[in-house]
C-alpha positions as CSV (number, residue, x, y, z in Angstrom):
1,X,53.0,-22.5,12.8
2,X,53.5,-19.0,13.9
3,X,52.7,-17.9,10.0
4,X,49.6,-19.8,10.7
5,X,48.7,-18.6,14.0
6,X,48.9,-14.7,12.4
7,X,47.0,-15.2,9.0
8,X,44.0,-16.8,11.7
9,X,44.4,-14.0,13.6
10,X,44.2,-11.3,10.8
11,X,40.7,-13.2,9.1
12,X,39.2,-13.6,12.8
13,X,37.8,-10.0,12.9
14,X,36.2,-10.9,9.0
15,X,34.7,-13.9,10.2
16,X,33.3,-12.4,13.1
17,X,31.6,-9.8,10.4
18,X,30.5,-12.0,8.4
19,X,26.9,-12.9,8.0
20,X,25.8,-16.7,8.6
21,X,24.4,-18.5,5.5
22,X,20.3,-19.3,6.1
23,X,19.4,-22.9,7.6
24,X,19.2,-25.4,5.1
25,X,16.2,-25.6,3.4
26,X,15.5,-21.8,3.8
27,X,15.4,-19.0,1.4
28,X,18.2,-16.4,1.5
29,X,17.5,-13.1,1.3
30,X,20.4,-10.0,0.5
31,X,19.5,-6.1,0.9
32,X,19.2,-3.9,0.1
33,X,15.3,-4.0,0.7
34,X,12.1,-2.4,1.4
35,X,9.2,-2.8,4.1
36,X,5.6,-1.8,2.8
37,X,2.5,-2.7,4.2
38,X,-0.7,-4.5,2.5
39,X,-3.6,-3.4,4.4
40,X,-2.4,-0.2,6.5
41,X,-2.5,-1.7,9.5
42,X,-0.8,-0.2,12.5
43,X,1.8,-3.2,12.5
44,X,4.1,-1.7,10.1
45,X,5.2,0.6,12.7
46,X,6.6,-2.0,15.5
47,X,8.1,-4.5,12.5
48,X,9.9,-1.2,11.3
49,X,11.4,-1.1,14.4
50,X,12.0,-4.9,15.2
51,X,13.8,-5.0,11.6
52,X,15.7,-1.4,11.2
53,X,16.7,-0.8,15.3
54,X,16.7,-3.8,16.7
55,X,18.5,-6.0,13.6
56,X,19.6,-3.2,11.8
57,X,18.8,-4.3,8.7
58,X,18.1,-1.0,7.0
59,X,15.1,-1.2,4.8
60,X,14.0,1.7,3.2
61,X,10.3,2.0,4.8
62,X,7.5,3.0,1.9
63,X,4.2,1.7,3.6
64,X,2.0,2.5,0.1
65,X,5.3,1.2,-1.9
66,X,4.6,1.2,-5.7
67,X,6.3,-1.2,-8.8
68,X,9.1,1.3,-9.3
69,X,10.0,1.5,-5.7
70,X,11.5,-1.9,-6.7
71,X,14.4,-0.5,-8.4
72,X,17.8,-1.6,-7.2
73,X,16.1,-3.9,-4.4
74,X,16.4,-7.5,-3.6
75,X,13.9,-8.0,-1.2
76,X,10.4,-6.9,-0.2
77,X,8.5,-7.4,3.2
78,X,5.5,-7.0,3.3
79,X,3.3,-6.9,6.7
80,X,-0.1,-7.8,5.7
81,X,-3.1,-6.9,8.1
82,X,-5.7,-4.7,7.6
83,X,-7.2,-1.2,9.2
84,X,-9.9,0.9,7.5
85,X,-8.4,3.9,9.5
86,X,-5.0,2.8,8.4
87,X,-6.5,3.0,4.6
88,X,-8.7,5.7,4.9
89,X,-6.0,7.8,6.3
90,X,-4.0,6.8,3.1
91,X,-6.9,7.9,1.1
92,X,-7.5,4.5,-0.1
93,X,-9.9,1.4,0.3
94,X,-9.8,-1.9,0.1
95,X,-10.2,-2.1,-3.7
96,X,-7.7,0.4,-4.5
97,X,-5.3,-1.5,-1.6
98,X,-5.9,-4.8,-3.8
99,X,-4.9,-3.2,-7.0
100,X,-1.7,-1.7,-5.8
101,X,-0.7,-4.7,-3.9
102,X,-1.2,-6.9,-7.1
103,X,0.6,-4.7,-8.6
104,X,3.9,-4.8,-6.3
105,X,3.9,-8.3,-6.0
106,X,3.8,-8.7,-9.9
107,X,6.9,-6.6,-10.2
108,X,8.7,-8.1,-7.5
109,X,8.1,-11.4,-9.2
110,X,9.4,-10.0,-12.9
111,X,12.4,-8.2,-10.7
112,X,13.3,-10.8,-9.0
113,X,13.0,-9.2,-5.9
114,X,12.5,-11.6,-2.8
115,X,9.5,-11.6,-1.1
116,X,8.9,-11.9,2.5
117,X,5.6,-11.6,4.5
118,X,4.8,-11.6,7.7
119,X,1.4,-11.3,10.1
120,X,2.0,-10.0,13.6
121,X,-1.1,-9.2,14.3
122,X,-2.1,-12.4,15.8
123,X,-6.0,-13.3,15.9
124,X,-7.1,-9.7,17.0
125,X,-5.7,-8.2,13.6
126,X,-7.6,-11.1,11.2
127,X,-11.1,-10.7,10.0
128,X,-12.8,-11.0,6.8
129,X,-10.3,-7.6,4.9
130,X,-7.5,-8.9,6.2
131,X,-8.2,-12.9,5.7
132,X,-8.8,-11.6,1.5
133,X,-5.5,-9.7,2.0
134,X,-3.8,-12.9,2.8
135,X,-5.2,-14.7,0.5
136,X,-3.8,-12.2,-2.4
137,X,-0.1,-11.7,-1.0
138,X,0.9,-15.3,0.6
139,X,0.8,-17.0,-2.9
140,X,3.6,-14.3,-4.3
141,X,5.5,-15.2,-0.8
142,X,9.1,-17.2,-0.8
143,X,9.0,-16.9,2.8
144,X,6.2,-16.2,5.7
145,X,6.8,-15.3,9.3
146,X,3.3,-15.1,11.1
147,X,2.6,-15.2,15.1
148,X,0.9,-18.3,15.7
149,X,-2.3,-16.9,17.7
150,X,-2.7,-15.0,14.1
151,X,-3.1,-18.8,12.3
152,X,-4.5,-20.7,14.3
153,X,-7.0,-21.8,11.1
154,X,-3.6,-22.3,9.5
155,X,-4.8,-19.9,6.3
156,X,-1.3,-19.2,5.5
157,X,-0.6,-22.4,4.7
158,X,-3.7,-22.6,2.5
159,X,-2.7,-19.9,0.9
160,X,0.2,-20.7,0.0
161,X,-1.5,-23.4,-2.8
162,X,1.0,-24.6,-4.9
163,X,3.7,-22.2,-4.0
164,X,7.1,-24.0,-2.5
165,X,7.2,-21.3,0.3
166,X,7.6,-22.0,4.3
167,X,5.2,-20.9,6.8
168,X,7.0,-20.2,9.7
169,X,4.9,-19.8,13.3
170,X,6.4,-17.8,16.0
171,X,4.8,-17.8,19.6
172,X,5.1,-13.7,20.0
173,X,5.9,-10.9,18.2
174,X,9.7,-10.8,20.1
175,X,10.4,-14.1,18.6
176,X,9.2,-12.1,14.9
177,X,13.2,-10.9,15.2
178,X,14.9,-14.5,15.1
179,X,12.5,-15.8,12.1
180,X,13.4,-12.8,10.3
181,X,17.7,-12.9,11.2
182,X,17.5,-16.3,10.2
183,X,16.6,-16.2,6.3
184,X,18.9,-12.5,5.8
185,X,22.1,-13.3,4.9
C-alpha cells in the first residue's frame, strides 16, 4: 500500500501538467501553430492576446502568413474579418487578400495542418468584404469559434457546405478563450 501511495504521489505532479483530451466529438489540435488574419482586421490583435497571454499557447503571430510559413506547424488560426485600412496598410486589397488566403488554406490542407477560425468581431465587423471572406475560409475550417452577435444570419454554418466542421457560438469575446482551450490538447 505504501509502494502505492508513493508511485501516486510521484505521477500526481505529471498529471497535473498534463493537457485534457478535447470533448468528444471535437477536433484536437497540437502546436506548435500560427495565428494569421484573413481580412486585416484589427481583431488579430486582442485574439493574439486572448491565445498567447492569457492561454499561453504560443503561436508564432504572421498576420499576412504565406504557404511556407506552414513548415513544421500543426495548426493554423485564422481570424477572419475585414478592414480596408487594415489592408491598405498591408499594401493589399481585397483581391490580392483572396489570393493569398486561398493560397494558405490550400497548403494547410496538403500539410495537414489544422485549421481553426474564428470571428470576433460580432455584427459591427460583418459586411459584404467580410461576409465573401467567410465564405472563402470557413469551408477549409475543422473547427470555428465565432461570437454569436457576429452570426446571427447563421453564415458560418452555411458556409460550412459539406464540410464535417463545428460552429461553435460564444456570447462574448471573453468566452472566445474557453472555445479555444477546449479543442488544444
Amino acid at each position: 500500500m505504501r509502494k502505492t501511495l508513493s508511485v501516486f504521489a510521484a505521477l500526481l505532479p505529471c498529471l497535473a501538467l498534463a493537457s485534457p483530451a478535447p470533448a468528444a466529438g471535437l477536433p484536437a489540435f497540437d502546436r506548435p501553430g500560427i495565428l494569421s488574419s484573413v481580412g486585416q482586421a484589427s481583431d488579430i490583435a486582442v485574439v493574439k492576446v486572448l491565445l498567447n497571454t492569457k492561454l499561453k499557447l504560443g503561436l508564432d503571430v504572421k498576420p499576412l502568413a504565406q504557404p511556407a510559413d506552414l513548415a513544421g506547424q500543426k495548426v493554423l488560426v485564422v481570424v477572419v474579418g475585414a478592414s480596408t485600412k487594415g489592408l491598405g496598410a498591408a499594401g493589399l486589397d481585397i483581391a490580392k487578400e483572396a489570393e493569398r488566403a486561398k493560397a494558405l488554406l490550400a497548403a494547410a490542407r496538403e500539410k495537414k495542418v489544422g485549421v481553426l477560425v474564428l470571428h470576433t468581431g460580432g455584427a459591427s465587423r460583418r459586411g459584404k468584404t467580410t461576409d465573401d471572406l467567410i465564405r472563402l475560409v470557413v469551408p477549409m475550417a475543422d473547427h470555428v469559434v465565432v461570437v454569436a452577435s457576429g452570426n446571427a444570419d447563421k453564415i458560418f454554418q452555411s458556409a460550412l457546405g459539406s464540410s464535417k466542421a463545428q460552429v461553435v457560438e460564444v456570447d462574448a469575446l471573453a468566452a472566445v478563450g474557453d472555445a479555444v482551450k477546449a479543442v488544444f490538447r
